[in-house]
C-alpha positions in Angstrom: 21.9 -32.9 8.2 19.7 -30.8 10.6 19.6 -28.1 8.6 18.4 -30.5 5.6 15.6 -31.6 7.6 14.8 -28.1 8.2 14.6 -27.4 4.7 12.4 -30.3 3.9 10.1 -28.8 6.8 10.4 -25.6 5.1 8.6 -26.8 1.7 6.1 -28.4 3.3 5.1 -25.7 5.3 5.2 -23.4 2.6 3.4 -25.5 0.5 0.8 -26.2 2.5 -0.3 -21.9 2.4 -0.6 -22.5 -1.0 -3.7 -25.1 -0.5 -7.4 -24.3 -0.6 -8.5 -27.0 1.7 -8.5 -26.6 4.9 -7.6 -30.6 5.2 -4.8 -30.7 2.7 -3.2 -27.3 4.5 -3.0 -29.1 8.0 -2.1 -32.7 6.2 1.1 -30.7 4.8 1.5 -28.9 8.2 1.4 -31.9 10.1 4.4 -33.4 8.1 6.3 -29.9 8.1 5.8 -30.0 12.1 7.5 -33.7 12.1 10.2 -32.4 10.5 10.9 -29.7 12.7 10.1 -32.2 15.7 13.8 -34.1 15.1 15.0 -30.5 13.6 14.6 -28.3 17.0 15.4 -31.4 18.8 18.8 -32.6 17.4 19.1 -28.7 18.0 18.7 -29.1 21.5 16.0 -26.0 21.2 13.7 -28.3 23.2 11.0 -25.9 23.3 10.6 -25.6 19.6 10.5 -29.2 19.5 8.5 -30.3 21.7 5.7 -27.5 20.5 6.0 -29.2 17.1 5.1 -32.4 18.8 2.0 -31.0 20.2 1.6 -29.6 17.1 1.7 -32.8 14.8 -1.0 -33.9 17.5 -3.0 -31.1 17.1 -3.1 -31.2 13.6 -4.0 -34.9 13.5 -7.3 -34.2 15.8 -8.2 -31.0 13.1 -7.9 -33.3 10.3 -10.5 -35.7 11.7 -12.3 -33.0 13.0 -15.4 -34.1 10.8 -15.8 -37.1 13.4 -17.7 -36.6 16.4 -14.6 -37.3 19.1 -12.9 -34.5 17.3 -15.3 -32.0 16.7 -15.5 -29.6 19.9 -13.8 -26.6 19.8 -12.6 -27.9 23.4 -9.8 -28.9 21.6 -8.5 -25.1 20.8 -8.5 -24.6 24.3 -6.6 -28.3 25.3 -3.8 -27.8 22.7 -3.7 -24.1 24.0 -3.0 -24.9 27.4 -0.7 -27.7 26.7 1.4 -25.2 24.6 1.8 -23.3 27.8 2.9 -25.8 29.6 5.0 -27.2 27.5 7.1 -23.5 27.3 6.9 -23.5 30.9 8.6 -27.5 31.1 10.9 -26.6 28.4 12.1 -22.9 29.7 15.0 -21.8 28.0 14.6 -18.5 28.7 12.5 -15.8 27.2 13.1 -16.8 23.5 10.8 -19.5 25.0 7.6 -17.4 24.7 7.6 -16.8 21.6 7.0 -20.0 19.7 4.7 -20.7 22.7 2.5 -17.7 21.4 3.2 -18.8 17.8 1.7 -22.2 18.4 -1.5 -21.0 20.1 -2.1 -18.6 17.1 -2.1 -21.7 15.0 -3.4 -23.8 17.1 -6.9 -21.3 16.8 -5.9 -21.0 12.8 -5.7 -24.4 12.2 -9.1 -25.1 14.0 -11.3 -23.7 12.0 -12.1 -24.7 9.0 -12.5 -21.4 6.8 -9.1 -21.4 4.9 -9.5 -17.5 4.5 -9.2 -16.8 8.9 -6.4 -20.1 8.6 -4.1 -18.0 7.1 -5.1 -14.2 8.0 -4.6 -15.9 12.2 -1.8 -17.9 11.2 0.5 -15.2 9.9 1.2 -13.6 13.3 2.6 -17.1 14.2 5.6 -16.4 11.9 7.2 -13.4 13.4 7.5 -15.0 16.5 8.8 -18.3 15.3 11.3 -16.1 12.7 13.1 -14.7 16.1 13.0 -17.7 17.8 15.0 -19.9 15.0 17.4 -16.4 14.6 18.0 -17.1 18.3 18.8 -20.6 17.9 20.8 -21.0 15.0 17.7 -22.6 13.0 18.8 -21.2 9.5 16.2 -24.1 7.7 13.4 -22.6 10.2 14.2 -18.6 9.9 13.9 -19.7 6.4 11.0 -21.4 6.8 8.9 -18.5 8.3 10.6 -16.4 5.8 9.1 -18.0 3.1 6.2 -18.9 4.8 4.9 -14.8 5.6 5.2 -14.9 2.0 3.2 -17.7 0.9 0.5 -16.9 3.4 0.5 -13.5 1.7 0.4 -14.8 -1.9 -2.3 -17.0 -0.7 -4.3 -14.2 0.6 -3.9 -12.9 -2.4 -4.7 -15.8 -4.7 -8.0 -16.6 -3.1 -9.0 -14.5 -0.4 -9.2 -11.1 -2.4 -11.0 -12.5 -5.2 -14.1 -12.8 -3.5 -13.6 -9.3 -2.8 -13.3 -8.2 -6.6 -15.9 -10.0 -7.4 -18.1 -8.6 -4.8 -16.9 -4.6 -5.9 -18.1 -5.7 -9.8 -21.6 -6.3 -8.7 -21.8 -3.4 -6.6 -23.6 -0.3 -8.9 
């Protein structure tokens, strides 16, 4: 069962890179990050769970973030330093700083509202959160980061070089 949750996770996560809205790619995130919420935690990887809380908090502030109460980039900084303190409360070593890295990464990706610099900062995240579910037995979330390196990547590809060509075709 927990690794079926982490597999539901998994597609919305990866799903969500595959989205040219910046709302509709934290929407799907958000959901993805409630998943891995009861995932990490039925787990007992506390740390990963309790940063997907945060996260599923973040994310609802960056959806709204076209309303005045969330619209300062104070909130980059809030979420970052509550990411660091909830590694430090949740300590389980040093397999705790990584996802604690990984979260402030997309914490700042999922903040600004350029889908292009969402996924090119986002990607980073992955790595980090790949060793950390290796580490912990979290086959649904190695997966997950697996997968989504890749759709990030195919993303990148889809929409953020085609600005590119175009721009090389009008160039004498």
């Amino acid at each position: 069962m927990v690794q079926i949750i982490g597999i539901i996770a998994f597609c919305l996560s990866a799903w969500s890179f595959q989205q040219n809205e910046h709302k509709r790619i934290v929407l799907l995130q958000l959901l993805a990050n409630l998943c891995f919420v009861i995932h990490f935690y039925l787990m007992e990887a506390y740390t990963g769970a309790l940063l997907n809380l945060i996260a599923a908090l973040r994310s609802i502030v960056f959806v709204c973030k076209n309303q005045r109460w969330a619209a300062s980039n104070l909130w980059l900084v809030f979420f970052s330093l509550i990411c660091v303190a909830a590694g430090i409360f949740t300590w389980q070593g040093p397999s705790s700083i990584m996802p604690m890295v990984g979260m402030i990464l997309t914490t700042v990706a999922f903040g600004i509202n350029n889908p292009k610099l969402t996924r090119l900062i986002a990607f980073p995240s992955s790595p980090l959160w790949l060793i950390y579910n290796i580490l912990h037995r979290s086959y649904g979330g190695a997966l997950t980061e697996v997968f989504s390196m890749t759709s990030i990547v195919i993303g990148m590809l889809r929409f953020d070089r085609r600005g590119q060509d175009k721009k090389q075709e009008i160039r004498p």
